[in-house]
Phi, psi and omega in degrees: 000123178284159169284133202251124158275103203273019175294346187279326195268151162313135178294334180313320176276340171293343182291310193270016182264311166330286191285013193242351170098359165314018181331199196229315203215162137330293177253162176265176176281343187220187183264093186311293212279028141234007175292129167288132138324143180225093194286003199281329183290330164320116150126229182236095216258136182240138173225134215250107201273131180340320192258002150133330176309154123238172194263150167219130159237125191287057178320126152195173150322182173202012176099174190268013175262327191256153170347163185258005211241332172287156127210175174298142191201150200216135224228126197215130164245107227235128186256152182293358193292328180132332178275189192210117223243084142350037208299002179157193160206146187244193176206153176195146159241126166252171172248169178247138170225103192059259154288349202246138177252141191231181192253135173233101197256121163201128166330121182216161197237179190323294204286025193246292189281340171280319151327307179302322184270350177260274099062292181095188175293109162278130156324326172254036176271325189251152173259359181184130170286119172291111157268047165341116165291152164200174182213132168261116194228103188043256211230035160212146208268105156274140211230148183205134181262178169252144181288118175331290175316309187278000179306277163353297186285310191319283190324293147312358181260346224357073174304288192256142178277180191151175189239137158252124158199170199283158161241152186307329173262044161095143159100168169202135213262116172229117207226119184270138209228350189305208187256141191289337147311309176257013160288318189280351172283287199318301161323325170311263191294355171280352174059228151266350161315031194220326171266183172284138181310301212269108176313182177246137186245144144246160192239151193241144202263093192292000000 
């Protein structure tokens, strides 16, 4: 992945930094089944793109076989053109890490959720995680992505494990690879340096 500032980007590019294989971690920051449900995230968020898109994203439940902590989203894009683009779909939990609450974002397709709702929750159903921070401040979502860059220096300091390395298509694939325990001490104390200065704002769709 070349290197990215993600204070610039919009979430629809973090969605799609998501389907394009950029995570952030391996592992999540939390257990979904010891995770607080945060219903505040429940319903419909809009976020309003530099070139004239907006964005909609679909917060929900997901039923009584999985953790009360998962829920579902569902990512719709009305383009300035008149069209109208699907982007995908995701699954996220969030964690409280002392005062902060963060995002465990991960790409997940039908047979992924249909596995899940029948099944219930596996640890190896999804492979990999966006960790975001993020804050609900009355009826907007503040989204803060993790910085490309201080990932990168973390990893190499080795503050956190992980992997840096080049990729065949060009770019570099940079990933925290640690234990979910000790990714979340780490996150912790790193506070906000770890993150994009400037949130991603979203509005919430009464």
């Amino acid at each position: 992945m070349p290197r990215r500032h993600f204070s610039s980007l919009t979430l629809v590019a973090v969605a799609f930094l998501l389907f394009a294989g950029c995570d952030d971690s391996k592992h999540p920051l939390s257990d979904p089944q010891k995770s607080k449900p945060d219903t505040r995230l429940t319903g419909v968020w809009r976020l309003r793109g530099d070139g004239g898109e907006v964005t909609y994203y679909h917060l929900g439940t997901m039923g009584d076989k999985v953790p009360a902590s998962l829920m579902r989203v569902v990512v719709v894009t009305h383009l300035k053109d008149g069209g109208l683009q699907r982007s995908g779909e995701m699954l996220l939990f969030p964690t409280t890490l002392g005062t902060n609450t963060y995002l465990n974002l991960a790409e997940a397709d039908s047979q992924q959720f249909e596995l899940l709702e029948k099944k219930g929750w596996n640890s190896h159903t999804l492979g990999a995680f966006l960790l975001p921070k993020y804050r609900v401040e009355e009826n907007t979502l503040l989204v803060w992505p993790v910085d490309w860059d201080a990932k990168k220096a973390a990893i190499q300091a080795g503050k956190v494990k992980g992997v840096v390395e080049k990729r065949d298509s060009g770019g570099e694939k940079v990933m925290f690879t640690d234990t979910t325990a000790n990714l979340a001490r780490f996150v912790a104390g790193a506070g906000d340096s770890l993150f994009a200065k400037e949130p991603l704002r979203l509005e919430r769709v009464e």
